[in-house]
N, C-alpha and C positions, 0 to 999 in steps of 0.2 A: 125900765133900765136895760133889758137886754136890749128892747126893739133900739136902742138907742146907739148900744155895741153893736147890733149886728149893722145899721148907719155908719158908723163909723170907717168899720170894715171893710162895709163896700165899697164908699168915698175911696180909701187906704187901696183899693185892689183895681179900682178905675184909674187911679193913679200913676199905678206902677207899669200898667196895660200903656197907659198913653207914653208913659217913661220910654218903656222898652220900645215900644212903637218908634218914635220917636229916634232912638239909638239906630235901631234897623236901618232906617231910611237914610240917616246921614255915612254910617258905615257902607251903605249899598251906592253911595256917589261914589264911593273907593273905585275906580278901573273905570269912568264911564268913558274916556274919553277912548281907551282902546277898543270898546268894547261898540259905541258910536261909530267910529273908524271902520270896525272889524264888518257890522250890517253894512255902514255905504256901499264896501266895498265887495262884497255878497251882492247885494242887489243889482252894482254894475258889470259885476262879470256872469250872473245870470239872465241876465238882460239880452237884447238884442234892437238895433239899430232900422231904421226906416233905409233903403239901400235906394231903392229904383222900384218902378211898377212898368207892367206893358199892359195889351187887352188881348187875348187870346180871341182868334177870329171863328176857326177853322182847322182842321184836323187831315192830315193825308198820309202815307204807309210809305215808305222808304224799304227799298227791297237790298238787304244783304246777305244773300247766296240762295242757291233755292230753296222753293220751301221754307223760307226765312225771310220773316219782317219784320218791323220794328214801326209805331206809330209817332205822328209827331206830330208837335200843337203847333198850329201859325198864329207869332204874336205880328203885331204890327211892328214891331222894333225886330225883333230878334223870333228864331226860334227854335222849339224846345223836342227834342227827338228825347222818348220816354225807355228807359230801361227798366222799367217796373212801373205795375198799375193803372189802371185803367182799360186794360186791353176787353176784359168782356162787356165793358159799358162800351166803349168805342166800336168793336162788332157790332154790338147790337142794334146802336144807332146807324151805322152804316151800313146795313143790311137793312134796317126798317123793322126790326121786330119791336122797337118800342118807336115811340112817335116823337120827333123832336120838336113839334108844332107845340107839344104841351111841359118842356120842360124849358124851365126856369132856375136863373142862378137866385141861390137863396143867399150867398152873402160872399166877399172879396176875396179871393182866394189864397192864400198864406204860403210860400216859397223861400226857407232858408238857402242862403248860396253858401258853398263852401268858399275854405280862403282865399284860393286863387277868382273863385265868381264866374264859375265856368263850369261848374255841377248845381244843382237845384235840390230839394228834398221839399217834400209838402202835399198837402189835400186839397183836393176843392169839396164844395156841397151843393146840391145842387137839390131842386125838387122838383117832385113829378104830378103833376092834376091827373088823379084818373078816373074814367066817368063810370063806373061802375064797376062793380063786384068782380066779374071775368078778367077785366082789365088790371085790376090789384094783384089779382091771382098770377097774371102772366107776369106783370112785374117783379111781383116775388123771388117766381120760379125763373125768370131768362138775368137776374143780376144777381141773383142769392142773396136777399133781404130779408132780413126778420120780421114781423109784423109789428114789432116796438120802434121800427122805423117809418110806420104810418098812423094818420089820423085821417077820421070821415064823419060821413053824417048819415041820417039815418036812410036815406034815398039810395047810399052804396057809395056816392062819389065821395073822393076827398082827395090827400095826400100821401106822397112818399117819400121820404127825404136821400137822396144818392151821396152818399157822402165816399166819394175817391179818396182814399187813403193808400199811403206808402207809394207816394209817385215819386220819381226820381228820375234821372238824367241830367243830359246835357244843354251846355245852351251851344248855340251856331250863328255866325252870322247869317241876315236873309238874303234867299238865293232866290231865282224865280220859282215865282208859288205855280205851281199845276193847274187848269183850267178845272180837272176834275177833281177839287177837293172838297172836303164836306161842310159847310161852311152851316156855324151853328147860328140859331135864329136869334139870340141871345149873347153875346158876346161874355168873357168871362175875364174881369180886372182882375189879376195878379199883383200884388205888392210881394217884392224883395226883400228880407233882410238879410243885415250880417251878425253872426254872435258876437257880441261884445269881447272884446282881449282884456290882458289882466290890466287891472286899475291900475290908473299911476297915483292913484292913493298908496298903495303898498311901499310909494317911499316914506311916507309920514308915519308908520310904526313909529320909528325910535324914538320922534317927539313926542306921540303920544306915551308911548311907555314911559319913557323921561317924564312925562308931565303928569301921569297918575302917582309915578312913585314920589316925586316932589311933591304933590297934593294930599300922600298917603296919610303922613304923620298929623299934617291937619285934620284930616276926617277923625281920623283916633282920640285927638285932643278936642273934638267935637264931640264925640259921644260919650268920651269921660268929664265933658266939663258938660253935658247932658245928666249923665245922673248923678255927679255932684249935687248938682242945682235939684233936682225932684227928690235925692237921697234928704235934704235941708227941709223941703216943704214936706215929704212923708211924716218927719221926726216930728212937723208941728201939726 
């Protein structure tokens, strides 16, 4: 007899689990539509657009007053005169303290443009083969690299990965390029974007609103005519 109640019961409390369940989920369509609207429109103003790409050739120093320079990337379209980053990688290649025979671009180089598309901000990465132990070490120490910026194997040689960050500047149209510029052995693709402006979803609010709140009283009369109905099969 009891095992029979305590059957019952359970049946009776599986029930009421799926009832409510049940109510949740149709009360929870309440707002989707604003709420659908509201991520679109998130995702497209976080977003940003494919703009334009060049191929960075080559690197040469622009002198503005003495004692004073400033480095600048030769694309083949356009180029980019750098007011930040880069500078101790770029000595150091053009001086030879690291070897450019062994570096390689590890992947497409990433260039937000401001509104007007005549400022740049972005990284490159780049990576370094180096043939052993002395080699890593000078690495390290002439770009100030961490060691979690390399991998190797057990003979000493491996990698380093150079990753330029916080570059910035201008872009200019091209003028003639210098005979003495330092031309990398590797060329480095740039893709452009521009940050996405505000959605022109942001005019569809009010329909949406409008159309949750005309939907609302349905949802409501959906979940009361929800445990109406499970309220009827409990009782039996």
């Amino acid at each position: 007899m009891l095992f029979i109640k305590g059957m019952i019961l359970n049946n009776f409390a599986r029930k009421m689990v799926n009832g409510l369940s049940l109510v949740l989920t149709v009360l929870a369509l309440s707002g989707c539509a604003t709420k659908q609207l509201k991520n679109d429109i998130k995702e497209h103003e976080n977003g940003r657009a494919l703009y334009n790409n060049d191929v960075i050739t080559a690197a040469t120093i622009t002198e503005s007053g003495k004692e004073n320079y400033s480095w600048v990337f030769i694309g083949i379209n356009f180029d980019y005169a750098l007011t930040s980053g880069a500078g101790d990688f770029l000595r150091a290649l053009v001086t030879g303290k690291i070897d450019k025979a062994r570096i390689r671009v590890s992947e497409e180089a990433a260039f937000t443009l401001n509104k007007e598309k005549n400022q740049f901000s972005g990284e490159i990465t780049l990576k370094y083969s180096y043939r052993d132990l002395a080699e890593k070490a000078l690495i390290l120490s002439t770009l100030k690299l961490s060691e979690w910026y390399c991998t190797g194997n057990h003979k000493g040689a491996g990698e380093c990965e150079i990753r330029l960050s916080g570059l910035a500047g201008t872009i200019h149209q091209k003028t003639h390029v210098p005979a003495d510029v330092f031309r990398f052995n590797h060329p480095i693709k740039v893709n452009f974007y521009t940050n996405n402006t505000l959605s022109a979803k942001r005019l569809l609010y009010p329909v949406a609103v409008a159309t949750d709140v005309v939907l609302s009283p349905l949802y409501l009369l959906g979940g009361v005519a929800v445990l109406t109905v499970y309220g009827v099969i409990l009782l039996h």
